[in-house]
C-alpha positions as CSV (number, residue, x, y, z in Angstrom):
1,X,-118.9,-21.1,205.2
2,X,-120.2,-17.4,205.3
3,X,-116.4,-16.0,204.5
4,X,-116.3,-19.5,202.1
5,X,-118.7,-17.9,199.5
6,X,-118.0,-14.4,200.1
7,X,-114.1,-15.9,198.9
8,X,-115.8,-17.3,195.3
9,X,-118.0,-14.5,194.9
10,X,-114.8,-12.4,194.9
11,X,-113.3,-14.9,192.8
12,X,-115.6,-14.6,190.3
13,X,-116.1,-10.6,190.2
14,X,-113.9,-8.8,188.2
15,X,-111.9,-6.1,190.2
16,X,-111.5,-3.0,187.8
17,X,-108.0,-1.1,188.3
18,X,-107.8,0.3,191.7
19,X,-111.1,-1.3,193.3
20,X,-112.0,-1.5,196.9
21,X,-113.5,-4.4,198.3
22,X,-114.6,-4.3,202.4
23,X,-116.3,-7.2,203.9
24,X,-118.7,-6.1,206.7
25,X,-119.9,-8.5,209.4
26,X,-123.5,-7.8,210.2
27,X,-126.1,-9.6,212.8
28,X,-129.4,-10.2,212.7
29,X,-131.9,-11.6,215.5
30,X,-134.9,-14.3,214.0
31,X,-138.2,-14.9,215.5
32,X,-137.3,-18.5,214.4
33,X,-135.4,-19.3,217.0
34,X,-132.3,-18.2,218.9
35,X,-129.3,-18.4,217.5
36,X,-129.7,-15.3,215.8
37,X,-128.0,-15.1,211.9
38,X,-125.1,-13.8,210.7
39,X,-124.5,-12.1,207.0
40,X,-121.6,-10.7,205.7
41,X,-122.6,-7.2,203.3
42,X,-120.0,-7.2,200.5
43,X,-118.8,-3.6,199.7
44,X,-117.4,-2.2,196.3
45,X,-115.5,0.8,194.9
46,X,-115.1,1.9,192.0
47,X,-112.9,4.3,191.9
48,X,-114.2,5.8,188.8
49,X,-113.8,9.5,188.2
50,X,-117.6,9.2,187.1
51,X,-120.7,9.7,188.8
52,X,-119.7,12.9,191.0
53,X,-120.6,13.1,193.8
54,X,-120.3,9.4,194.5
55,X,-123.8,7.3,194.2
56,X,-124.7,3.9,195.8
57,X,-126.4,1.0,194.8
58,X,-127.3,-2.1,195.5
59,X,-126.2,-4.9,194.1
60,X,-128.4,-7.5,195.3
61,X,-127.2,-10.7,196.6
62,X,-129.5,-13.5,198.4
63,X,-130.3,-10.7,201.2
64,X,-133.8,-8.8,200.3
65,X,-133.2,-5.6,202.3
66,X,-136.6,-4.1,203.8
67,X,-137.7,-0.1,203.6
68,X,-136.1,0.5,206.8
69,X,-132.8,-1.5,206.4
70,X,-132.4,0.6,203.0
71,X,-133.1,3.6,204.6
72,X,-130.3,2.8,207.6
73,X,-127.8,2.3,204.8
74,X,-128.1,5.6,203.6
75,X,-128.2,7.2,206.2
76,X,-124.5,5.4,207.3
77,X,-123.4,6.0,203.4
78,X,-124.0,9.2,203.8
79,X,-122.4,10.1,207.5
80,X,-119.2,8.2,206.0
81,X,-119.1,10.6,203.0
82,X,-119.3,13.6,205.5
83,X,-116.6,12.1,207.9
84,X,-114.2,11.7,204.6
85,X,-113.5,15.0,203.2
86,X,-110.4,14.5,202.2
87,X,-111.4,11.7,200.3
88,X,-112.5,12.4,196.5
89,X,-116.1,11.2,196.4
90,X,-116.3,10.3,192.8
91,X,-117.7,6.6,191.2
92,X,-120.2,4.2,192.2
93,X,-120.1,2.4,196.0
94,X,-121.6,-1.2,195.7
95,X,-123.8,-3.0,198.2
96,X,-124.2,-7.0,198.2
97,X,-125.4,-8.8,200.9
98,X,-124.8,-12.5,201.8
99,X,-125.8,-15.4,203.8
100,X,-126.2,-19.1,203.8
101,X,-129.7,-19.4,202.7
102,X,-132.1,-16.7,200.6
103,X,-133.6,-14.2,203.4
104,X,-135.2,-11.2,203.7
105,X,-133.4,-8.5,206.3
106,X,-135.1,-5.1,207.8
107,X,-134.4,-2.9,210.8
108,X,-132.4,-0.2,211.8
109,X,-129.9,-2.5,213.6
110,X,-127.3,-2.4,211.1
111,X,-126.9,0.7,211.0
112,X,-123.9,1.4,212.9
113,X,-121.9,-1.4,211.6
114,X,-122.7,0.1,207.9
115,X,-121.1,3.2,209.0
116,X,-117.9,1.3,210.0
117,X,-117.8,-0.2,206.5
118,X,-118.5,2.9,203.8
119,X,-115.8,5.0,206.1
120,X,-113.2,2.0,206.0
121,X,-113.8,1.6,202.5
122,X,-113.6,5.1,201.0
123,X,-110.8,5.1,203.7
124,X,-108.5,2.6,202.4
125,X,-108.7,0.3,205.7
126,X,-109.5,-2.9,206.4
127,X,-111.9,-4.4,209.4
128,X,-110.4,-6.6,211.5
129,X,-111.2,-10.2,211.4
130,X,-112.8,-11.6,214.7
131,X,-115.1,-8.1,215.9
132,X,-118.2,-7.7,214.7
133,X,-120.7,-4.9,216.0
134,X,-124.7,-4.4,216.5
135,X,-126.1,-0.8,216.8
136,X,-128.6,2.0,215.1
137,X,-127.0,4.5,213.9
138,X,-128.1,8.4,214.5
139,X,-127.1,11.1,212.3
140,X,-124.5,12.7,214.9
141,X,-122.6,9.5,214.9
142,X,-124.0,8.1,218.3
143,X,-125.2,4.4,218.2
144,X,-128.3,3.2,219.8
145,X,-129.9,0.3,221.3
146,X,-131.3,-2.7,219.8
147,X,-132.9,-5.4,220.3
148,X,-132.1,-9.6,220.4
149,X,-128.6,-8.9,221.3
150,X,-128.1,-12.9,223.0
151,X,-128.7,-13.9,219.5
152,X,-126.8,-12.1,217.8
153,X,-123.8,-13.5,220.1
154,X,-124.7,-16.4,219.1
155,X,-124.5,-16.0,215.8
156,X,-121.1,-14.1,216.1
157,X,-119.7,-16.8,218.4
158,X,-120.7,-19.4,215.9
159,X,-118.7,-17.4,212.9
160,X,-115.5,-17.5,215.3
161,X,-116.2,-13.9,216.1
162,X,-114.6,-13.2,219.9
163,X,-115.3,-9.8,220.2
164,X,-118.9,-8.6,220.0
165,X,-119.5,-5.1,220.2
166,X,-123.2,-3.2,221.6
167,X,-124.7,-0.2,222.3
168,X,-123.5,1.5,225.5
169,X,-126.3,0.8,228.5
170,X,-127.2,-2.5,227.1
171,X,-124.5,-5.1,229.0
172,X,-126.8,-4.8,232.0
173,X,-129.9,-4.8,230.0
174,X,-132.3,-7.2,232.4
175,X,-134.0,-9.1,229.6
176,X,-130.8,-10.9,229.1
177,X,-127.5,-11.9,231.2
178,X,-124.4,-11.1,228.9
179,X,-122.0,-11.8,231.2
180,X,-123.0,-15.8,231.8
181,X,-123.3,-15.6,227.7
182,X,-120.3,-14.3,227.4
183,X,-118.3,-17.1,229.6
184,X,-120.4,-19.5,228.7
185,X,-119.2,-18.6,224.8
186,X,-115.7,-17.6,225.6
187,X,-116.4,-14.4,223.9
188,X,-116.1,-10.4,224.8
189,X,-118.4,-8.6,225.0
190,X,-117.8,-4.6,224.7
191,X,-120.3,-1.0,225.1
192,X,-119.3,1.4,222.5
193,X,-121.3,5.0,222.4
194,X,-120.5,6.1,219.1
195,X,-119.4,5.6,215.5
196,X,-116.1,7.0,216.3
197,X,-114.8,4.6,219.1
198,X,-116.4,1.5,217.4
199,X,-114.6,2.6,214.0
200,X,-111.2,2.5,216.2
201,X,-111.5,-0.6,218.0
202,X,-112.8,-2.8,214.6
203,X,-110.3,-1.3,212.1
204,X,-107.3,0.3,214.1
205,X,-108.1,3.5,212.4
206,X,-109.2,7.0,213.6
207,X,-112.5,8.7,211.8
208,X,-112.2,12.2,211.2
């Protein structure tokens, strides 16, 4: 349903000349209950010779983005710009975020999975269909831990995700048991350490 509206939201937005579009899977724990949420954050470029250096903005969405979400997506905006030299950094980078009902999002845990999507979209590549990744993101390019990681299985399992990737250290976390989830969900379950290697496995590609 998720990939449904993000199909009819691109339906209806005009894309301008050479325009980017990247669709980035994100997930999100709820105090709700468990099954976790997923939300897709709808990308945009430009390509405009105009702003330069590149800005970003947001675009707005059903998504409300707290303080600290905001400040993780600059913060992986920003690391993609200095992993793309080669790339000319010029126009305007949009950010819309998406889900099946109005919601509020915060926390860091985004952050990596941001990172994958500005690189692959100032890039020119496309993330794979099925992988989806949970992770803070640190200015050297290593992701760290979060929390709620069952549910966000969950809610990747549920989207017909198979491959989940986490933060390295946390498969044998002992608030949860990943592996039962993992069988009991027919889904994979991976560690990645950094930017780098989760930018690989989810779009084929190399980061440099």
């Amino acid at each position: 349903m998720v990939f449904v509206c993000t199909a009819l939201l691109l339906a209806t937005i005009p894309l301008v000349g050479a325009e980017s579009v990247v669709e980035v899977p994100m997930l999100a724990a709820i105090q709700a209950n468990n099954l976790g949420v997923f939300e897709v954050l709808l990308l945009r470029w430009d390509h405009r010779p105009s702003p330069s250096p590149m800005e970003l903005q947001w675009q707005g969405g059903n998504i409300r983005p707290g303080q600290t979400n905001l400040s993780s997506m600059v913060l992986a905006f920003q690391y993609a710009l200095d992993h793309t030299p080669q790339i000319d950094h010029a126009g305007t980078v949009s950010a819309m975020g998406i889900a099946y009902a109005a919601t509020g999002t915060d926390g860091p845990s985004a952050g990596a999975v941001m990172t994958v999507g500005f690189a692959a979209l100032l890039k020119g590549d496309h993330i794979r269909r099925g992988i989806a990744l949970t992770g803070t993101m640190t200015k050297d390019g290593t992701i760290g831990p979060v929390g709620g990681i069952p549910d966000k299985i969950r809610a990747a399992a549920r989207e017909g995700y198979r491959t989940i990737l986490i933060p390295q250290g946390q498969q044998d976390d002992p608030r949860w048991n990943l592996s039962r989830l993992a069988w009991e969900l027919n889904v994979e379950v991976t560690e990645v350490a950094t930017v780098e290697e989760a930018y690989r496995l989810m779009t084929g590609g190399t980061l440099d």
